[in-house]
Structure formats: structure tokens, C-alpha cells
C-alpha positions as CSV (number, residue, x, y, z in Angstrom):
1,X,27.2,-30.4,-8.8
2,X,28.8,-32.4,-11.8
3,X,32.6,-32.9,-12.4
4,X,34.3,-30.1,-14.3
5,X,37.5,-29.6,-15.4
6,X,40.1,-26.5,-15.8
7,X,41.5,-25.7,-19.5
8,X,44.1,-27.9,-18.6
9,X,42.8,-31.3,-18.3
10,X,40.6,-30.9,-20.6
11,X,43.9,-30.3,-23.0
12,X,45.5,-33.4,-21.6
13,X,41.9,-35.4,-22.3
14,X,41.7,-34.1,-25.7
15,X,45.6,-33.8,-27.1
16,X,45.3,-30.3,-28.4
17,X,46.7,-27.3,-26.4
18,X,45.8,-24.7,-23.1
19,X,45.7,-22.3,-25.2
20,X,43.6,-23.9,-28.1
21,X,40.9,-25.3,-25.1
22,X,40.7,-21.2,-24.1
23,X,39.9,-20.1,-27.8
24,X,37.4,-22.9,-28.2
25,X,35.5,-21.8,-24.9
26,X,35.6,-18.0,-25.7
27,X,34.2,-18.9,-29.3
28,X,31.5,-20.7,-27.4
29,X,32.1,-23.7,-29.3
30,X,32.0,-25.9,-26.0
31,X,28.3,-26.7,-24.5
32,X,28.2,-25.5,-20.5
33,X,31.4,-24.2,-20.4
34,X,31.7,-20.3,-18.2
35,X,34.0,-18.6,-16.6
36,X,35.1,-18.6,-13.0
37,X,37.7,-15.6,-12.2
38,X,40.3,-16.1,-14.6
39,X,39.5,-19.9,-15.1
40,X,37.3,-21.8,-17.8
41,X,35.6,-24.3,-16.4
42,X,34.5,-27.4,-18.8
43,X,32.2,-29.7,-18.4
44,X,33.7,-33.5,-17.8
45,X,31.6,-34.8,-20.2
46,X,31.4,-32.5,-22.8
47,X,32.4,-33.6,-26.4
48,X,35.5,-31.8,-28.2
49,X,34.6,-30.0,-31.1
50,X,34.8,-30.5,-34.5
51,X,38.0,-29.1,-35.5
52,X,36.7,-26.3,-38.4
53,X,39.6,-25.5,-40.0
54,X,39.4,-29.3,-41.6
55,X,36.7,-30.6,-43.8
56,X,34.9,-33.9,-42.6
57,X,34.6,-36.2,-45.2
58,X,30.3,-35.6,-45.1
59,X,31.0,-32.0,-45.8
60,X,33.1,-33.0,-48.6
61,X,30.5,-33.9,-50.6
């Protein structure tokens, strides 16, 4: 079994907050992330998403 981390390591790893992580991983924006009791569990090497509510310069034009 791989490494996996709670919501809140993956905040610390990423700089953005608990609570943000938890959105993220019930909009099932974060590959191999489920649910264990009242935990999300994250994958320790999955990639933080794209942030949506900014434009990436490619999508600019």
C-alpha cells in the first residue's frame, strides 16, 4: 500500500487551507483520493489542482 496523506498535510504540502483540500476532494478534482470514515485520504503524490477560479495564461489566449 502507497503513502497517503489526511486533508491536513496535504494543506501544509500545498499552502492552501483544510477546508479548501476537503472541497477539492468532494469535487473530485483530486486523482485517487476516497474517503475513509470521516477522513479524506490523498494520495502522496498526487498533483494539486489547477486553481479554476484563475485563468492560466494558455487559456488566456
Amino acid at each position: 500500500m502507497g503513502k497517503y496523506l489526511l486533508a491536513a498535510e496535504a494543506a501544509k504540502k500545498w499552502n492552501i487551507t483544510q477546508r479548501r483540500v476537503q472541497k477539492l476532494c468532494l469535487e473530485g478534482r483530486i486523482k485517487g483520493v476516497f474517503k475513509l470514515g470521516e477522513f479524506w485520504v490523498i494520495p502522496a503524490s498526487a498533483l494539486k489542482p489547477n486553481d479554476a477560479r484563475f485563468r492560466t495564461k494558455e487559456s488566456k489566449q
